[in-house]
C-alpha positions in Angstrom: -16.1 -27.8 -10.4 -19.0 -25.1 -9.3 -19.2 -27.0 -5.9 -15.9 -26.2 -5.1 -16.0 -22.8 -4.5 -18.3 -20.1 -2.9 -20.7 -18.2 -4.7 -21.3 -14.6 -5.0 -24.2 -12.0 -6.1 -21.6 -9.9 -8.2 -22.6 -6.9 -10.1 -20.7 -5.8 -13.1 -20.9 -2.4 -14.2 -20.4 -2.6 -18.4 -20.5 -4.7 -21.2 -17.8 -3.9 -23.8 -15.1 -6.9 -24.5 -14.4 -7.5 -20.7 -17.6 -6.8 -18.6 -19.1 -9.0 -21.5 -16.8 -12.1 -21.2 -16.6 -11.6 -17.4 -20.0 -12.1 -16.9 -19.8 -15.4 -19.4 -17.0 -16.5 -17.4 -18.1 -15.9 -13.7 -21.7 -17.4 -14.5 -20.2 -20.2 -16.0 -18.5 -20.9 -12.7 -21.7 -20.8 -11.0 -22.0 -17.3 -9.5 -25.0 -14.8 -10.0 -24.3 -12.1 -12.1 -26.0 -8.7 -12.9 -24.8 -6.3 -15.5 -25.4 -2.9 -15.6 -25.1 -1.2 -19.3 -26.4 1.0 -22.0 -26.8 -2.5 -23.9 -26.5 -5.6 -23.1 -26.3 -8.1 -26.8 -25.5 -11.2 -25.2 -26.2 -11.0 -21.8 -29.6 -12.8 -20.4 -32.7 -10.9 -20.5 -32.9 -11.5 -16.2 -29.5 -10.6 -15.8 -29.8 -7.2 -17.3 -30.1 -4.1 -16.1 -30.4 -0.9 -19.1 -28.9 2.5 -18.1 -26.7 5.1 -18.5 -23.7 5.2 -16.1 -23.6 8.9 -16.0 -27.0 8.5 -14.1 -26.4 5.7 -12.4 -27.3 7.5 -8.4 -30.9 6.9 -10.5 -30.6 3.1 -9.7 -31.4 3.4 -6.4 -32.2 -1.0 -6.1 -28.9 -1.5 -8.3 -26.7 -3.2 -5.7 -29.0 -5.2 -3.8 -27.9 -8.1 -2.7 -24.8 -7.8 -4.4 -21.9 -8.5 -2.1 -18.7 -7.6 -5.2 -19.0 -5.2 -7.5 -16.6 -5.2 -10.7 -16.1 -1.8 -12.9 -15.3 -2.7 -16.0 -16.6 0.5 -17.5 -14.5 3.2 -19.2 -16.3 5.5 -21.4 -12.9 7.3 -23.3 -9.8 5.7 -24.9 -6.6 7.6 -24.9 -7.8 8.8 -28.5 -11.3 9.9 -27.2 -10.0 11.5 -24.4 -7.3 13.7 -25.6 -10.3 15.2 -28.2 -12.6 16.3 -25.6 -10.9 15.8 -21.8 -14.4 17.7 -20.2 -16.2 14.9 -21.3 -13.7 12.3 -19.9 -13.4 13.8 -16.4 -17.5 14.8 -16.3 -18.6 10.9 -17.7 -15.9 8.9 -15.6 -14.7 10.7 -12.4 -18.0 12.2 -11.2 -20.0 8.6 -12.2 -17.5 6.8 -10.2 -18.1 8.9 -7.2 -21.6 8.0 -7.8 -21.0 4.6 -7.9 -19.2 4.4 -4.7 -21.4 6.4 -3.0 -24.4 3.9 -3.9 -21.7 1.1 -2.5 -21.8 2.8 1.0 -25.5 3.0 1.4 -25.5 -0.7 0.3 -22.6 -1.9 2.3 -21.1 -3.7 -0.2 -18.3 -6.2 1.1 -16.0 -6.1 -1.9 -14.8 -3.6 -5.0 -12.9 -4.6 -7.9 -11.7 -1.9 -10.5 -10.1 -2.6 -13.7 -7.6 0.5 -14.0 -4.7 0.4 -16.8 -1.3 -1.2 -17.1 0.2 1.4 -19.6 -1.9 4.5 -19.4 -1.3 5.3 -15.4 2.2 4.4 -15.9 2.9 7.0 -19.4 6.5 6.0 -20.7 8.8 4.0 -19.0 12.3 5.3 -18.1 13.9 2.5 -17.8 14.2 -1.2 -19.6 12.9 -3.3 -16.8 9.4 -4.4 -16.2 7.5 -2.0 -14.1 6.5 -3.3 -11.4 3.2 -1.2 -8.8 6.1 1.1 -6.9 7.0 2.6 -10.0 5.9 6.2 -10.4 2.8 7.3 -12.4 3.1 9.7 -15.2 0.1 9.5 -17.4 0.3 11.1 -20.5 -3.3 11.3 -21.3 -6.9 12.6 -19.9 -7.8 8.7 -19.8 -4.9 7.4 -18.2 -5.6 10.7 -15.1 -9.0 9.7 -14.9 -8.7 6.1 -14.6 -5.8 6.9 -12.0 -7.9 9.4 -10.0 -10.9 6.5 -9.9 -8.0 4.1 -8.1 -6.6 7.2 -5.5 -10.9 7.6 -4.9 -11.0 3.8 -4.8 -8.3 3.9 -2.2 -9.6 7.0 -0.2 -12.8 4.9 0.1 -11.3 2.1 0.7 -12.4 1.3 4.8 -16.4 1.2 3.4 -15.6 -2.4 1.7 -15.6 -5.5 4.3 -13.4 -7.7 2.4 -11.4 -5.1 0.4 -10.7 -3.5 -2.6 -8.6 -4.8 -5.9 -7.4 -2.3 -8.5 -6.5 -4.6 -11.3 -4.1 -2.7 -14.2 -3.7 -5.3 -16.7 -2.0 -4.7 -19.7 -3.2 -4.6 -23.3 -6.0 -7.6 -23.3 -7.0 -9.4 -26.0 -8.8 -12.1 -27.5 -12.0 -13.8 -28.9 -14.8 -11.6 -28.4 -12.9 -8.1 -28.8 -15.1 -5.9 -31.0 -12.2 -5.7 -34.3 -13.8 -2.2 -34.9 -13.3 -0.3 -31.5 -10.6 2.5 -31.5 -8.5 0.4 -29.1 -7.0 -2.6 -29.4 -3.9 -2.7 -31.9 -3.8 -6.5 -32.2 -7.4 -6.4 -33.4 -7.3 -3.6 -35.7 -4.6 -5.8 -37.5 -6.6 -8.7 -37.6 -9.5 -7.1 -39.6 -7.4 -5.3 -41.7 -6.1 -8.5 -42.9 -9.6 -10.1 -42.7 -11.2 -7.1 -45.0 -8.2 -5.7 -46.9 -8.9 -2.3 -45.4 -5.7 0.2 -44.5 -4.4 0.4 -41.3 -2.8 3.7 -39.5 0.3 2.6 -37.4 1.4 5.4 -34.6 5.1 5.8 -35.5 7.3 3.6 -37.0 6.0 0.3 -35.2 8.8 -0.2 -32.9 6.6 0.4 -30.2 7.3 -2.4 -27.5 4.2 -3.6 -25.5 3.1 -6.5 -23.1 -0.4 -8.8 -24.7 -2.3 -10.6 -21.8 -4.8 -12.8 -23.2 -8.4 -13.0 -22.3 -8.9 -16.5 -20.5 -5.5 -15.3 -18.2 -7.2 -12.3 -17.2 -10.5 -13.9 -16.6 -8.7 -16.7 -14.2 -6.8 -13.5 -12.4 -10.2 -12.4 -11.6 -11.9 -15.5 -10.8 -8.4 -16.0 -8.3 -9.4 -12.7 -6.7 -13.2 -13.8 -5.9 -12.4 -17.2 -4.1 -9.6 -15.5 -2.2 -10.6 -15.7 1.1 -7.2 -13.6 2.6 -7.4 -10.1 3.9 -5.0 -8.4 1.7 -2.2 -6.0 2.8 -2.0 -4.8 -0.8 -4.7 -3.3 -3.4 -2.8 -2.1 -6.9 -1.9 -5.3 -8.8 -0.1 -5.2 -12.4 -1.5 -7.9 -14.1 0.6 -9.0 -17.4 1.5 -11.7 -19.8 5.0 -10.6 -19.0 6.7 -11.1 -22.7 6.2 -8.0 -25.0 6.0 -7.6 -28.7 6.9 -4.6 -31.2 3.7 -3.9 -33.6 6.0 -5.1 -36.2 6.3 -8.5 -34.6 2.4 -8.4 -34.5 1.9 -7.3 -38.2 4.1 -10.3 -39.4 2.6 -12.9 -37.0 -0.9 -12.2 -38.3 0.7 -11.7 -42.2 1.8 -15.3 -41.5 -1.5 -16.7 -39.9 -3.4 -15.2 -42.3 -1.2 -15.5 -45.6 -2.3 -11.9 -46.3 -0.1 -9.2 -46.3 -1.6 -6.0 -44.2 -1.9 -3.1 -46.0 0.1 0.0 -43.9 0.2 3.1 -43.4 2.4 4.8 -41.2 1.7 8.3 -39.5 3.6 10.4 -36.3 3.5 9.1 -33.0 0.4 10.8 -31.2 1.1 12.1 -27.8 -1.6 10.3 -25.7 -0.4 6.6 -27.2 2.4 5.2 -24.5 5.3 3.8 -26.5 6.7 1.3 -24.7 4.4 -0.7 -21.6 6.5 -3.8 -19.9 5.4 -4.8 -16.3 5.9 -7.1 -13.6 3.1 -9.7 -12.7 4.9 -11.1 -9.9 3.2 -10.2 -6.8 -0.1 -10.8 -8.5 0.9 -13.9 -9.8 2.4 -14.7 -5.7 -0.8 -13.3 -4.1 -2.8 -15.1 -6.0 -1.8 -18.1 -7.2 -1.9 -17.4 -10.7 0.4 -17.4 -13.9 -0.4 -16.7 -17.4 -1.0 -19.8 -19.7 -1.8 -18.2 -22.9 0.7 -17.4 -25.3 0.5 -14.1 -28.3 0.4 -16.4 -31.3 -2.1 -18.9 -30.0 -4.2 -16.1 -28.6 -4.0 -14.7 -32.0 -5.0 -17.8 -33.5 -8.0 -18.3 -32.3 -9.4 -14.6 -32.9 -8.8 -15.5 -36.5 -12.2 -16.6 -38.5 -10.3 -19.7 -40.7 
């Protein structure tokens, strides 16, 4: 129950698919929440605060009062980022540095990034899960920026009183997820089935990937916030821990939605990581945590009859 645990003044900086369901799920367990965004559909009027992250030193009153601040803010994908890498280093590297240095001025007690389980990783090498020792090799402008946000993170790291968390989850999905964004296979696949539009599959769909639901990645967070431990470590994988090949997702939703999806199949691109399989375990043994969701019931539910 909201009794049970301590509350915070927590700032969330975006509102795409994550910021927008964290900030659902954190008030509904009885913490304030802010959200800073371009737009904010869905989010209370009081609750709300409008502008642009590449300006955000302009937001002088931003962060006070608010003792955690959450990035859930991105403004590439790997497709975005490959066309115009300028863009992707200007709008996410030096806006991060902004960000951090508003934290300092603020003295804010606790930092929470939301980095990413494939892209910082690039390929794997081998046919084990990958757990956070395992060497990063990004193979796109997005997965080098989000990685040089975590090594800024870390450099930073002594301004934040309670710590910092760099969360790389791997591909999340779920109700909510906007079926239209360029990222996301598992919804791209539901609304082709939904509107009977093509879909464009990278390769020949044998593409191997890890699907962490959601509610599980909203609990992980929720596990970090009422920790009350000093923590020795910061980078966490955070995973479902099963993986799927696209192939396995096109028939799943074929069968849920007794449609057949219409295909087309191109080259791999280079900026799309093939194969992303890593280890939750010392997230899950940190903080007490362990995925409950399964692929085909997450799928399920995102599925309009």
């Amino acid at each position: 129950t909201k009794t049970n645990i301590r509350t915070f003044m927590i700032l969330i900086i975006g509102a795409g698919f994550i910021g927008k369901t964290l900030y659902n799920s954190l008030l509904d367990k009885g913490h304030k929440v802010k959200v800073f965004s371009k737009k904010g559909a869905g989010i209370n009027p009081e609750d709300f605060i409008q502008g642009d992250y590449n300006e955000i030193e302009k937001h002088h009153n931003l962060l006070d009062n608010i003792s955690i601040v959450i990035n859930a803010i991105h403004t590439t994908v790997p497709a975005t980022s490959y066309q115009n890498e300028i863009y992707d280093v200007n709008t996410n590297i030096i806006s991060f540095l902004k960000l951090l240095n508003l934290c300092k001025a603020k003295g804010i007690k606790k930092f929470i990034y939301i980095s990413s389980g494939g892209a910082v990783y690039g390929n794997s090498t081998t046919e084990k899960q990958m757990d956070e020792q395992f060497p990063t090799n990004p193979i796109s402008s997005y997965g080098i920026t989000k990685l040089c946000c975590e090594k800024y993170l870390l450099l930073h790291k002594d301004l934040f009183s309670e710590g910092i968390i760099i969360l790389r989850p791997t591909n999340i999905f779920g109700t909510g997820q906007n079926l239209l964004k360029k990222q996301g296979i598992i919804g791209h696949l539901v609304n082709a089935s939904i509107s009977g539009t093509t879909i464009e599959i990278w390769g020949d769909g044998s593409a191997r990937k890890d699907y962490l639901h959601i509610s599980d990645f909203m609990q992980g967070i929720q596990n970090i916030i009422e920790s009350k431990s000093k923590l020795d470590n910061h980078i966490f994988n955070i995973s479902n821990g099963r993986t799927f090949t696209i192939l396995d997702l096109i028939k799943i939703i074929e069968q849920k939605t007794n449609k057949k999806i219409s295909l087309t199949f191109t080259k791999e691109k280079v900026f799309d990581v093939k194969n992303v399989s890593l280890s939750n375990d010392l997230f899950s043994k940190t903080f007490n945590w362990t995925p409950k969701f399964d692929l085909i019931e997450g799928i399920d539910k995102m599925i309009p009859f």
